[in-house]
N, C-alpha and C positions, 0 to 999 in steps of 0.2 A: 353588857355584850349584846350587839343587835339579833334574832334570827339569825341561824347562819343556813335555815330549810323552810319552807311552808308548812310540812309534818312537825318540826317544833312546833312553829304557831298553832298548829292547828288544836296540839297537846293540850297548849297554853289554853287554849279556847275553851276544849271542854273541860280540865281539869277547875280553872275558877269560875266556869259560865258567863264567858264573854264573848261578845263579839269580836272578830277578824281587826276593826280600826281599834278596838280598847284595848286588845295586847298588842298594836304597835304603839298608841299612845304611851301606856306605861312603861314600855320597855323604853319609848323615846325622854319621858322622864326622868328614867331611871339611868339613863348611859350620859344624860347630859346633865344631872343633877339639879335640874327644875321639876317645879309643882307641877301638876295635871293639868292646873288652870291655864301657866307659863306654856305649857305645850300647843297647847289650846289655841291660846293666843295668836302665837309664832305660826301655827297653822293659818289661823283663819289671817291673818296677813299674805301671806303666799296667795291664800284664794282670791283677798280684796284684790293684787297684784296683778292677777291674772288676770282678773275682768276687766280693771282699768290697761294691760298690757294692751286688749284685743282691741279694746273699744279705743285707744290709740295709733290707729293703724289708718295711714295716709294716702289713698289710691294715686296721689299723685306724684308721691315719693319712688325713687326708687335707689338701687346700691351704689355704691362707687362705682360699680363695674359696668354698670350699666345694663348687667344679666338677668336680674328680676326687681320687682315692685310692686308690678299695677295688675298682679295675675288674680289677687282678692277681690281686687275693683271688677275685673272683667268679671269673675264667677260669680258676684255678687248682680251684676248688667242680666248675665244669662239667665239666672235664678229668677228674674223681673219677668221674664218673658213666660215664665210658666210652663214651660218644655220641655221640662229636664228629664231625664231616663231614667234618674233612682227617686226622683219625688222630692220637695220639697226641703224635708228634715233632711234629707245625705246633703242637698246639695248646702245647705246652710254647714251643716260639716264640715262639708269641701272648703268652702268658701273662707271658711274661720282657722281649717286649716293653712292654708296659702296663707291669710292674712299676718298670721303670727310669723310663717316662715320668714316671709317679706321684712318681717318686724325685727328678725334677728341681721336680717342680712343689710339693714338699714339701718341699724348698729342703734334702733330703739330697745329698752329696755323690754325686757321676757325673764317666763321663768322657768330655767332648765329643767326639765319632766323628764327624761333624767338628764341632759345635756342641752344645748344652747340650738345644735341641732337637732335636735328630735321636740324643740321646744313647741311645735303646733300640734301634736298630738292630742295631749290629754286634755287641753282647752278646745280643740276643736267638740270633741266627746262630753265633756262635762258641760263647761259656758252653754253650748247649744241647747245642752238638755233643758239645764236649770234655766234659761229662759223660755224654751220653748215649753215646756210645762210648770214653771214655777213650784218648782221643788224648793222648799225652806233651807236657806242656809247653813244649820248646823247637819241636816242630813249629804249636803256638797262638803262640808268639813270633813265628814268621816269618811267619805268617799275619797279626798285627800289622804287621808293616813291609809286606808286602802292599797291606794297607788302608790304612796310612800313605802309600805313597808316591803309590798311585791321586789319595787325598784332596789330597794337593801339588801335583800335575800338576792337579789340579781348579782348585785354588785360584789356579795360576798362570796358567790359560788362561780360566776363566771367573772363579767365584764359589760362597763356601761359606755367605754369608748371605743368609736370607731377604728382610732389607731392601734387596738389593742385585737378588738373580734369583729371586727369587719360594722357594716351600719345595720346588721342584726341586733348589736349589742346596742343601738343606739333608737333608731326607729320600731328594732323588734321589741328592746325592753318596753321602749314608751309605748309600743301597741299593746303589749300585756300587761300593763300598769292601766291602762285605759282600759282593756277591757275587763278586769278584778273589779277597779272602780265603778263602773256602768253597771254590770252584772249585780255589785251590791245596792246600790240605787233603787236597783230593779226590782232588789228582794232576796238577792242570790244569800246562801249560806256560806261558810266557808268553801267548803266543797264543791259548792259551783264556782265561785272566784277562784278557784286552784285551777276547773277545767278549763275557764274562758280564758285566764294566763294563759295556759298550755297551748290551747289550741292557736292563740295570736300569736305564740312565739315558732309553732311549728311553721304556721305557714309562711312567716320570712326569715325562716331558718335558713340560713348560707347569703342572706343578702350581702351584698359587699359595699366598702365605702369606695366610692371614686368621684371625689369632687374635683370638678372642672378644673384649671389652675388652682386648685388644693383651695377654690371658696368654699363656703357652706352656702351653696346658692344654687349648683346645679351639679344632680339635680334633686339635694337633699332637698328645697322645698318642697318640688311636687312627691316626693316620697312621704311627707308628712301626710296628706290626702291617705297617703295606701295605707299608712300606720293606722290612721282614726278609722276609717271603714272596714278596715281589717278586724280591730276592734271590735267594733259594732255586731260584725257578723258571727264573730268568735263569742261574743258575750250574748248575742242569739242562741245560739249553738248550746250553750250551756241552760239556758234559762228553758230551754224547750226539753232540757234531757238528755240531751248530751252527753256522753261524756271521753274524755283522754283519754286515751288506751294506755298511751305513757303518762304515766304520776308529774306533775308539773316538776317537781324538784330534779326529777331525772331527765326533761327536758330543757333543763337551765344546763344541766349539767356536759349534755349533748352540745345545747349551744356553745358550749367551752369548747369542745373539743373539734368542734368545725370550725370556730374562729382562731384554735392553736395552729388547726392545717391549712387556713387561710395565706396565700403567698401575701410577702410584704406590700407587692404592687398594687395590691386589693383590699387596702387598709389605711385606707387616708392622708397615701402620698401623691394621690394625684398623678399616678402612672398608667395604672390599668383602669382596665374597666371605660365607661364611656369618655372617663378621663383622659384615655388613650387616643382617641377617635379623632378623625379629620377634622373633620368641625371643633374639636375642644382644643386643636392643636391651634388652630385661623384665631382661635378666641383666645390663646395664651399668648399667642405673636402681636397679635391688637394689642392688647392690655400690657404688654412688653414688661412678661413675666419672666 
């Protein structure tokens, strides 16, 4: 049986002196009936996956719909120039962000971080890092089960799809999955991977899903960008001392409870929300949805 809290793992932690990734590993062992090694494995595949996902990505492709593609190509133009407003490392972020988005919506392979939408998150945040500092791969590994296990405990107290809690549950889980992950990277303990969760999921707490004619294209990619910096800044926030006033597990929990009051219109049917809007309207009548 997975974590169904972060206070379980955390029990889990200190009671055998483990690390945060070694008791989701085991317990992912343990609930799927494979070795350590098998777990291991099946991770660092996902990782390999991931890098070859980004590093696949076509500036000159773009969706069926004709509503994004070439937005990583441009970020990627801008960043050339040297001008950027968060520097460097964000804007490679950014940029890696989009690219993935692009990647789903161009119907290339990704790997859902926790969904297909929310899938430029945690590679924006990780891939970036591990190249931009060449961090050893098995430490990107465990930084995996990190985000994996946050993502489970998400899934078993609230919700990871749109349709269900709005694109908090989608882009917010992937942002507190990234930033648990980063924050341990970093050095974090469990207890700061608990706050930097927290704090990523607070701040897009009540997000809502309204894609365009029900794509995942607009304007869930550029929402991926807000996931990974969101991230970034929340897993700051923790590494500096930080900390959540509300216990992460209670802020999963809250997340529930704002995406139970969330109207249907606001949850991935493409009714409200920008999905509503004049412009999304001219672009459902085009596409003759």
């Amino acid at each position: 049986m997975s974590y169904q809290s972060m206070e379980e793992a955390r029990l889990r932690c200190d009671k055998d002196k483990i690390p945060f990734w070694k008791a989701v590993q085991l317990e992912d062992a343990d609930e799927r009936g494979v070795t350590e090694e098998e777990s291991w494995t099946q991770m660092t595949n996902m990782w390999q996956s991931m890098l070859e996902n980004l590093d696949a990505y076509d500036p000159n492709l773009v969706s069926r719909s004709g509503l994004v593609g070439k937005e990583g190509g441009l970020m990627d133009a801008y960043l050339q120039k040297g001008d950027t407003l968060c520097g460097d490392f964000m804007a490679k972020v950014m940029a890696n962000a989009l690219k993935m988005g692009c990647n789903n919506a161009c119907m290339k392979r990704i790997v859902a971080a926790p969904t297909a939408g929310a899938c430029g998150v945690l590679p924006a945040v990780l891939v970036t890092y591990y190249r931009e500092y060449d961090v050893p791969d098995e430490k990107m590994i465990e930084a995996m089960y990190v985000a994996a296990g946050i993502g489970q405990i998400i899934a078993n107290r609230a919700y990871l799809a749109g349709a269900s809690g709005g694109c908090q549950a989608e882009i917010g889980s992937g942002s507190g999955m990234a930033a648990g992950a980063i924050c341990y990277i970093r050095g974090g303990d469990t207890g700061r991977i608990g706050d930097a969760c927290a704090m990523a999921l607070k701040n897009l707490m009540g997000l809502v899903c309204d894609p365009v004619g029900g794509l995942v294209e607009v304007p869930c990619v550029k929402r991926n960008v807000g996931g990974a910096v969101n991230a970034l800044a929340a897993a700051d926030m923790a590494l500096a001392g930080i900390t959540s006033k509300i216990p992460v597990d209670q802020v999963i929990d809250a997340m529930k409870e704002v995406g139970d009051k969330m109207d249907v219109s606001l949850r991935e049917t493409g009714i409200g929300g920008v999905a509503g809007s004049p412009a999304a309207m001219e672009v459902v009548e085009r596409l003759d949805m």
